[in-house]
C-alpha positions in Angstrom: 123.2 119.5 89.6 119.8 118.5 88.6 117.3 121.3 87.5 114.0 121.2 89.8 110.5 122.4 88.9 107.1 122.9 90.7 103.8 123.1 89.6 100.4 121.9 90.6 100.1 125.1 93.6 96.9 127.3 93.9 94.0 128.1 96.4 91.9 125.0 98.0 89.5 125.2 100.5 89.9 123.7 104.1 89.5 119.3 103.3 90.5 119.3 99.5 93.0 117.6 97.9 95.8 119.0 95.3 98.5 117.0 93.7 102.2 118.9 93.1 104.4 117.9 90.6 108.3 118.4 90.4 109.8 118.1 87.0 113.5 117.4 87.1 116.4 117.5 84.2 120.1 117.7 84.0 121.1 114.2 85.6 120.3 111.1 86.0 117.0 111.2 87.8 116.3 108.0 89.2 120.1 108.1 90.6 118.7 110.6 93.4 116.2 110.6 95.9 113.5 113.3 96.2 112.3 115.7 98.8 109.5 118.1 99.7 109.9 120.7 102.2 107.7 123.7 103.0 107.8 127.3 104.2 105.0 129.4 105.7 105.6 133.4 106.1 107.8 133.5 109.2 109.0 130.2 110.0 111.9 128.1 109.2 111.7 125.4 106.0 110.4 122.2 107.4 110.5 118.7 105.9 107.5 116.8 104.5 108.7 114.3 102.9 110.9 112.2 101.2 111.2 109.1 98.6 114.4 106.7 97.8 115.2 107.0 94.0 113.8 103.6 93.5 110.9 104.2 95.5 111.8 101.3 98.1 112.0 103.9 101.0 109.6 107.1 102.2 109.0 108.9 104.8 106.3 111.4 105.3 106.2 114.3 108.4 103.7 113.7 111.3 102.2 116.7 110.8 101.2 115.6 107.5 101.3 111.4 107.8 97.9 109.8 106.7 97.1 113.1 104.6 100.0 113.0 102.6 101.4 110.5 99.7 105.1 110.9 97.9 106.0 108.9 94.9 107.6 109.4 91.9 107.6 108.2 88.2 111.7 107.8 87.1 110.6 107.2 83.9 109.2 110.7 83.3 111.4 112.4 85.9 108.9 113.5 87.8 108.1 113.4 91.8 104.7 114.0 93.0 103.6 115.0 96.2 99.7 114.1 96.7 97.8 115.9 99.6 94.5 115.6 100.9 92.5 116.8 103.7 94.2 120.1 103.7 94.3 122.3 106.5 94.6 126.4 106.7 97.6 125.2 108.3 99.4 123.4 105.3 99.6 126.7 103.9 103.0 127.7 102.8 105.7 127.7 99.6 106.4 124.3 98.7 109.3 122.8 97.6 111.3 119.7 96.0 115.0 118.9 96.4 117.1 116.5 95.2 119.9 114.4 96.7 122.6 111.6 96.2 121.3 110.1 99.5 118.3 110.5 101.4 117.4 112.9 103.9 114.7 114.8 106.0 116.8 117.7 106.8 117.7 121.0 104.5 121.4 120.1 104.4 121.2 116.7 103.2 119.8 118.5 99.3 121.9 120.1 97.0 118.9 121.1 94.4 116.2 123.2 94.9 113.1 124.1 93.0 111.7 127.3 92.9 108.6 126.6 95.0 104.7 126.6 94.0 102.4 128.5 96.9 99.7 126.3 98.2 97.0 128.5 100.0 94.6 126.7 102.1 91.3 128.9 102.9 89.0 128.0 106.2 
């Protein structure tokens, strides 16, 4: 398995921007591809989104397309998820995963971060 770790979470107000980071080690990084998903208090762990592990192929959530950019740096094993225009709504434990194929659904990763709480105020 391949050891995930978050950072980059914290309190924004309604329209600013963070950037999360997701530190991996263990394996061969740029063998897998990358994902974020997200959990708010009370509802299930939904996708966000998702990059190939050579970067040829992502996909991004409608909820958060257009506000919302993925990539990732193999050299530094590190994926970043950039977000912007940030609603009350995005608030919620974020999360990267890793797997051998890529996916938009909780199944398809076998690694999981911890998470890093992004708070959106109004």
């Amino acid at each position: 398995q391949v050891q995930l770790v978050e950072s980059g979470g914290g309190v924004v107000q309604a329209g600013g921007s963070l950037r999360l980071s997701c530190a991996a080690s263990g394996r061969t990084f740029s063998n897998y591809a990358m994902g974020w998903f997200r959990q708010a208090p009370g509802k299930e762990r939904e996708f966000v989104a998702a990059i190939s592990s050579n970067s040829g192929a992502t996909y991004t959530a409608g909820s958060v397309k257009g506000r919302f950019t993925v990539s990732r740096d193999n050299a530094k094993n590190i994926v970043y998820l950039q977000m912007s225009s940030l609603k009350p709504e995005d608030t919620a434990v974020y999360y990267c995963a890793a797997s051998r194929r890529m996916g938009t659904t909780p199944d398809v990763f076998g690694s999981w971060g911890q998470g890093t709480q992004v708070t959106v105020s109004s």
